[in-house]
LODREN-510709 format. One record per residue: residue number from 1; x, y, z of N, C-alpha, C in turn. Coordinates in Angstrom, 1 decimal. Last residue first. Layout:
<rs>
<NUM; <X; Y; Z>; <X; Y; Z>; <X; Y; Z>>;
...
</rs>
This chain:
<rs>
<127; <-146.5; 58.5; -148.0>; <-145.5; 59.3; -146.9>; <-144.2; 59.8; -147.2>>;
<126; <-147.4; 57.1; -149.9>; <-146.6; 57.6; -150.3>; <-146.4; 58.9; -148.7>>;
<125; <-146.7; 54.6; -149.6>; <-148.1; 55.1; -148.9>; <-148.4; 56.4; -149.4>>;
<124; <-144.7; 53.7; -151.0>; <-146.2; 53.0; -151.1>; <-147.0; 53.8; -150.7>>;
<123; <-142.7; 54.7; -149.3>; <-143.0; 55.6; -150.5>; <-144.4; 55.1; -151.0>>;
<122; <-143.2; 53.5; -146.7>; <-143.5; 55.0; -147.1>; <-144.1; 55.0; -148.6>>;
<121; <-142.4; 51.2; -147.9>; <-143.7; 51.0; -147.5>; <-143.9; 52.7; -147.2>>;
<120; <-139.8; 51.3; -148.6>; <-140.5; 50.8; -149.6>; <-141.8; 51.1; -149.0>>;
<119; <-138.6; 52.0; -145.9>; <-138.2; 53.1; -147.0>; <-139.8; 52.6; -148.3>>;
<118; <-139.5; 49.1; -144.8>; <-140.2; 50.7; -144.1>; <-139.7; 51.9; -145.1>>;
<117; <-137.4; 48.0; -145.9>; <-138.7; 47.8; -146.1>; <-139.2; 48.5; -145.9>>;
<116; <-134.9; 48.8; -144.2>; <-134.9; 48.8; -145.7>; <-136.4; 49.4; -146.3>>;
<115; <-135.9; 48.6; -141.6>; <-135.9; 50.1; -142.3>; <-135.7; 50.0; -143.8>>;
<114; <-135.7; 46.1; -141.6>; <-137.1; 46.5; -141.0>; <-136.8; 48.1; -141.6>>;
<113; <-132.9; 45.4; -141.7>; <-134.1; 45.1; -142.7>; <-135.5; 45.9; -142.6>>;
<112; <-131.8; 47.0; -139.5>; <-131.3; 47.1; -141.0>; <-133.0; 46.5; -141.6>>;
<111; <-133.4; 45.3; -137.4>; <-133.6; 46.6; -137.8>; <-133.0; 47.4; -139.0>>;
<110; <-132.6; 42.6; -138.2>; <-133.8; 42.7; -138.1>; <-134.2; 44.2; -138.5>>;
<109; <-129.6; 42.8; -137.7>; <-130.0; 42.7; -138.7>; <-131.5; 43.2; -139.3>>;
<108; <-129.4; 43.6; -135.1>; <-129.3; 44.7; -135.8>; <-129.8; 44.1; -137.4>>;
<107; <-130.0; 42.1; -133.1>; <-130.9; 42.7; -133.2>; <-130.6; 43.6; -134.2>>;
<106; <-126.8; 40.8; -132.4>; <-128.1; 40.1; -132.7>; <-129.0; 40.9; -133.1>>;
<105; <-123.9; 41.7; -132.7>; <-125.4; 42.8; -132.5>; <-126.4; 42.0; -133.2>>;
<104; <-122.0; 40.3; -133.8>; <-121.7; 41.1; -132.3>; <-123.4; 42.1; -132.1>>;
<103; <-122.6; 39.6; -136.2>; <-122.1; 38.7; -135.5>; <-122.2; 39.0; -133.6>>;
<102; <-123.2; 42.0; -137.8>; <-124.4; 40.8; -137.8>; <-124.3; 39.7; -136.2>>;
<101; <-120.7; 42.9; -137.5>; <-122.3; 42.9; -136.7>; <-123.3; 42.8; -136.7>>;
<100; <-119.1; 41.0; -138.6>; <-118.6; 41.5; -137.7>; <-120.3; 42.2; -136.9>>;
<99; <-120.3; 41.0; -141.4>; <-120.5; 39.9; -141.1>; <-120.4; 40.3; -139.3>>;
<98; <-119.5; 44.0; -141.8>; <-120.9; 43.3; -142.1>; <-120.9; 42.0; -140.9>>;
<97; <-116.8; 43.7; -141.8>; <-117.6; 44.5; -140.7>; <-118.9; 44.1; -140.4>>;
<96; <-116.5; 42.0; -144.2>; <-115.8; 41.2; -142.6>; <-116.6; 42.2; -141.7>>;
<95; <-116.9; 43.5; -146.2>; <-117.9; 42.1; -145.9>; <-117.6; 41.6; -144.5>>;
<94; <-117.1; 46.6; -145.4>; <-116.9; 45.4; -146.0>; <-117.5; 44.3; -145.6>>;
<93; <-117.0; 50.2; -144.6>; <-117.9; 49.2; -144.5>; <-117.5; 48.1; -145.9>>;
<92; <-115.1; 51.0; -141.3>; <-115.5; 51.0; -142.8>; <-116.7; 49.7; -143.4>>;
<91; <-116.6; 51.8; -138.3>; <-116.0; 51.2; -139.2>; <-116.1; 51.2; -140.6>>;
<90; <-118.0; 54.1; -137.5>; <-116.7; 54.4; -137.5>; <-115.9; 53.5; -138.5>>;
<89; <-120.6; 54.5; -139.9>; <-120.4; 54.2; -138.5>; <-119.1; 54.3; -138.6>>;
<88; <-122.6; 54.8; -141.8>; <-122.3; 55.9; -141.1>; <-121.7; 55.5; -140.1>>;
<87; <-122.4; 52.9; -144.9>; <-123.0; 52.8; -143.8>; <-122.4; 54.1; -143.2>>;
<86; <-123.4; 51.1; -147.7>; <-122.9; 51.8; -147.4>; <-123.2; 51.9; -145.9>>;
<85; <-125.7; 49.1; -149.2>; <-124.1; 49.5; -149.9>; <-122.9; 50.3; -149.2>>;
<84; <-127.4; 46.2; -148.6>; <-126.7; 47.6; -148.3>; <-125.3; 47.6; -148.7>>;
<83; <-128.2; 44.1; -149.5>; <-129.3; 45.7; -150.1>; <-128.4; 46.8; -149.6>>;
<82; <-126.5; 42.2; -149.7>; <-127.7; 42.0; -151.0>; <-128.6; 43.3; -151.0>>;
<81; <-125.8; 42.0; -147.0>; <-124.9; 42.1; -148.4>; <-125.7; 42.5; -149.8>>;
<80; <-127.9; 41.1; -145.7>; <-127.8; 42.6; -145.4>; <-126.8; 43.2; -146.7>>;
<79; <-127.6; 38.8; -146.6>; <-129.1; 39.6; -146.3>; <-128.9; 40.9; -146.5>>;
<78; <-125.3; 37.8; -145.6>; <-125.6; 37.6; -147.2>; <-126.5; 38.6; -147.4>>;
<77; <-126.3; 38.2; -142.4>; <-124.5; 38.9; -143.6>; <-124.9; 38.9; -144.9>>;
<76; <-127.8; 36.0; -142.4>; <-128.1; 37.5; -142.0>; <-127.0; 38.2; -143.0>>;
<75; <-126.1; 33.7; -143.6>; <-127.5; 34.1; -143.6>; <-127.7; 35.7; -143.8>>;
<74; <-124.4; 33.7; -141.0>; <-124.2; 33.3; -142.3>; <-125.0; 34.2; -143.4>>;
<73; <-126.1; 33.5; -138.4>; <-125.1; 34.6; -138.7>; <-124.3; 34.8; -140.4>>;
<72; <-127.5; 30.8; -139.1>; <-128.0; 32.1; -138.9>; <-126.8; 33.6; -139.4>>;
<71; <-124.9; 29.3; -138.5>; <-125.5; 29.7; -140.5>; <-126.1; 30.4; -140.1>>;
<70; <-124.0; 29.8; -136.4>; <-123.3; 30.1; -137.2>; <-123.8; 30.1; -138.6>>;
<69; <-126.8; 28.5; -134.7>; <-125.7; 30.4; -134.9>; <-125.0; 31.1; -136.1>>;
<68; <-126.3; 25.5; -135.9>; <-127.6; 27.2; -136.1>; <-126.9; 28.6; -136.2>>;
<67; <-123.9; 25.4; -134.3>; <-123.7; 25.9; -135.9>; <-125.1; 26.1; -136.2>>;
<66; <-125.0; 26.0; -131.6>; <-123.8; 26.9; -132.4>; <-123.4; 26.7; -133.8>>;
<65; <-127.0; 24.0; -131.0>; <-126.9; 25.3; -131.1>; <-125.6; 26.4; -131.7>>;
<64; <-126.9; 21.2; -133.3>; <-126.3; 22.0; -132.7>; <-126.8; 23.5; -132.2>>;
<63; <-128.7; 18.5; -134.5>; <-128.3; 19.7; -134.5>; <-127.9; 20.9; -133.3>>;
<62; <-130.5; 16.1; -133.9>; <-128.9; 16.1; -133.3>; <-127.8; 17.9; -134.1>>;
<61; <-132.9; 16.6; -134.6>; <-132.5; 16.5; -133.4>; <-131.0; 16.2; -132.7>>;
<60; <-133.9; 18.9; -136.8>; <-133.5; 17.7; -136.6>; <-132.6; 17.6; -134.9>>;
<59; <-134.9; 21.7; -137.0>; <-135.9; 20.7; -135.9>; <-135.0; 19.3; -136.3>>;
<58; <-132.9; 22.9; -137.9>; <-132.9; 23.2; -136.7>; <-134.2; 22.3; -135.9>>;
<57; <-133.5; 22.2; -140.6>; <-131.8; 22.0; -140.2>; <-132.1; 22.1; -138.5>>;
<56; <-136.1; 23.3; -141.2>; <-135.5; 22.2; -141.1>; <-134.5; 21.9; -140.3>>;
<55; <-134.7; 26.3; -141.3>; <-135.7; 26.0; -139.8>; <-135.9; 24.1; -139.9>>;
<54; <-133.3; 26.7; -143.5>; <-132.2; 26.9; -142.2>; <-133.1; 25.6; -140.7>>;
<53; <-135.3; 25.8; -145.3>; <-134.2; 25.0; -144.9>; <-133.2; 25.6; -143.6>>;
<52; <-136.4; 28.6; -144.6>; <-137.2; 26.9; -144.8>; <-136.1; 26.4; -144.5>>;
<51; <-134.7; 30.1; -145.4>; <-135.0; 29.9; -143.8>; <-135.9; 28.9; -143.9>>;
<50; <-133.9; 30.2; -148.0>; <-133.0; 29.5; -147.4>; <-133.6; 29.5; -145.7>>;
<49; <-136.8; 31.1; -149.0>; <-136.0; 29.3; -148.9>; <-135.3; 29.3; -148.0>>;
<48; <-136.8; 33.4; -148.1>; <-137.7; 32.5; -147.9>; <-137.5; 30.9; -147.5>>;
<47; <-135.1; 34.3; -149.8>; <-134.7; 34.7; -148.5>; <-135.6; 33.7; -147.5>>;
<46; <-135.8; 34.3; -152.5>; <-134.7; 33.8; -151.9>; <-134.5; 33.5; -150.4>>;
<45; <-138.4; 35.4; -152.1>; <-138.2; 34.5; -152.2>; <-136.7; 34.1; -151.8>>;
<44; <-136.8; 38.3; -152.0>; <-137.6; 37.7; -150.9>; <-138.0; 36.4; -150.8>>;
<43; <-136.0; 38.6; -154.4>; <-135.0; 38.5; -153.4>; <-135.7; 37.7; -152.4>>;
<42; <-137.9; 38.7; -156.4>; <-137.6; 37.5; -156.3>; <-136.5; 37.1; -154.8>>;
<41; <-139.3; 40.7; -154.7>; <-139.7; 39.8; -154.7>; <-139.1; 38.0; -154.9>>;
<40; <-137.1; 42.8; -156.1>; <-137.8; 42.6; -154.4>; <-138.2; 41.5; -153.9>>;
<39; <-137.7; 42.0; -158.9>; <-136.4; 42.0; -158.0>; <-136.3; 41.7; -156.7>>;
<38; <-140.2; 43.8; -158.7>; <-140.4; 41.8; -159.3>; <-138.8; 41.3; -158.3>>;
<37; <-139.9; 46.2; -157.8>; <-141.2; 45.1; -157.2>; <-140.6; 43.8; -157.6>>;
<36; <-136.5; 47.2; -157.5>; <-137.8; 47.2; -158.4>; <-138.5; 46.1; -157.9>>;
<35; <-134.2; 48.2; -155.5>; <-134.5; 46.8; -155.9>; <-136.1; 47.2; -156.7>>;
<34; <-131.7; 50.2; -154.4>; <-132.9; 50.3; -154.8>; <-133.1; 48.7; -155.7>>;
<33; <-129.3; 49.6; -151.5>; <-129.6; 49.6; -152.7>; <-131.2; 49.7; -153.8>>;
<32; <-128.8; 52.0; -149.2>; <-129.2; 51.2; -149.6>; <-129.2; 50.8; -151.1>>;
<31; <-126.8; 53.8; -146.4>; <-127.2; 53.3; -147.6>; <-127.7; 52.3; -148.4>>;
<30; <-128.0; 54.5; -143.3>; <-127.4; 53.6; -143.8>; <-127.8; 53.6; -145.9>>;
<29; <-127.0; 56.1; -140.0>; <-127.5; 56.1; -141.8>; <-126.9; 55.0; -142.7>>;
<28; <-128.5; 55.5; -137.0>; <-127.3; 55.6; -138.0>; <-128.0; 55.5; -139.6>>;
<27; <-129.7; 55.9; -133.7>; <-129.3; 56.0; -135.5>; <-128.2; 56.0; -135.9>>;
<26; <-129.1; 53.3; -131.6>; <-128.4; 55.0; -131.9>; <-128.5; 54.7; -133.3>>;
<25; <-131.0; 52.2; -128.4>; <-130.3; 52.3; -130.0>; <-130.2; 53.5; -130.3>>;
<24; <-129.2; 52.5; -125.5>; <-130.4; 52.9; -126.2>; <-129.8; 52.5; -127.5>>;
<23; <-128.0; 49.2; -124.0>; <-127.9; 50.7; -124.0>; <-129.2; 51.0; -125.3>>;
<22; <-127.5; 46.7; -123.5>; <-127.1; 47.8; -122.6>; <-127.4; 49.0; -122.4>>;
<21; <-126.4; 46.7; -126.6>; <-126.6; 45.7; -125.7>; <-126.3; 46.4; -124.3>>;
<20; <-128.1; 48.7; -128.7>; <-126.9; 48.4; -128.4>; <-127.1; 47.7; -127.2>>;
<19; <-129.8; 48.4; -132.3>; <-129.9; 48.1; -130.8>; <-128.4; 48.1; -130.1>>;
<18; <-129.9; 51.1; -134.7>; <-129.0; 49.9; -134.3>; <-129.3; 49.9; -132.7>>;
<17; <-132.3; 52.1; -136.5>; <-131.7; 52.2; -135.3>; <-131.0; 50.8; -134.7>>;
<16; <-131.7; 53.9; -139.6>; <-131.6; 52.5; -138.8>; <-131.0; 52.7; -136.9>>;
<15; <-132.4; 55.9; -142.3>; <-132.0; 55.9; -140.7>; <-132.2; 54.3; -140.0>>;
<14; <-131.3; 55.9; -145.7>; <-132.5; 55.4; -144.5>; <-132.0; 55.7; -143.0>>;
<13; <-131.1; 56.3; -149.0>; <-130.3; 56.1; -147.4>; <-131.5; 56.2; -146.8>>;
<12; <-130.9; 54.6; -152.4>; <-131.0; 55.5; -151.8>; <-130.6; 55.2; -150.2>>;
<11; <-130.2; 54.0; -155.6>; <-129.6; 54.1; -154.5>; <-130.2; 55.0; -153.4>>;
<10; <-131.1; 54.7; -158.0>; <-129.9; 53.3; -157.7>; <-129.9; 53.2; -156.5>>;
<9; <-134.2; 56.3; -158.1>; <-132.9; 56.4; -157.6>; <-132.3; 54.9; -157.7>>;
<8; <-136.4; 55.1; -160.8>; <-136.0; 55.0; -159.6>; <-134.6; 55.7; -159.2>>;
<7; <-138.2; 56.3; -163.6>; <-137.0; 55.4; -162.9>; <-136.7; 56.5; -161.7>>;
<6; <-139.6; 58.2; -164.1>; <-140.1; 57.1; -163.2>; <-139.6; 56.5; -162.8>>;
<5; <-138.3; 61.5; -163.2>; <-138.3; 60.5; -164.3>; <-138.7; 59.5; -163.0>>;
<4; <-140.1; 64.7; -163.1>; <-139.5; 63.7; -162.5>; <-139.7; 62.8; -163.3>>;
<3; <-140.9; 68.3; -162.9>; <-140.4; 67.0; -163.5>; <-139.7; 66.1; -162.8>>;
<2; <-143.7; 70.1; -160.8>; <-141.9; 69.4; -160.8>; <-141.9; 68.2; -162.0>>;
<1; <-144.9; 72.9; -162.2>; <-145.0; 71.5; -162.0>; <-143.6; 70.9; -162.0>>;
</rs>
């Protein structure tokens, strides 16, 4: 019988398929940070608010399409800063790359997140 402690990995990786504009998405590995249910939760709350108020900001009527953009892309970056530690791609990974394809790859945040979550909903299933 395998031993194993309850605690969690700090840290674990996922495959993310990053959309490319033009072209097929291409895995990539991405490291992640491990977050515990209540943690998870309070994060997601966070995440919650600040798009309440992002989606306010955006039904007032003298608001801009390019600074939406620009706190959207704001936003995403903080998101992605808050679970990923690491990544497989040529650039190194900092807050300017981060922000950099959050900024240049609309659809990549979504898929970064959508695999975070899908690591948590395996192990749930336990897949």
């Amino acid at each position: 019988m395998a031993k194993i402690s309850i605690a969690q990995n700090p840290t674990f990786s996922a495959a993310v398929q990053l959309p490319r504009v033009g072209g097929e998405a291409v895995a990539v590995q991405f490291q992640f940070r491990y977050l515990d249910r209540l943690a998870l939760a309070e994060l997601f709350d966070q995440w919650n608010s600040t798009r309440e108020t992002l989606a306010a900001r955006a039904a007032q009527p003298d608001t801009r399409w390019a600074e939406m953009t620009a706190d959207e892309i704001a936003f995403q970056a903080e998101q992605l800063k808050a679970i990923v530690l690491g990544w497989e791609l040529d650039d190194p990974f900092d807050d300017a790359a981060l922000r950099e394809l959050v900024q240049t790859c609309a659809g990549a945040p979504k898929a970064v997140i959508d695999a975070y979550q899908g690591a948590y909903s395996s192990a749930r299933l336990g897949n």
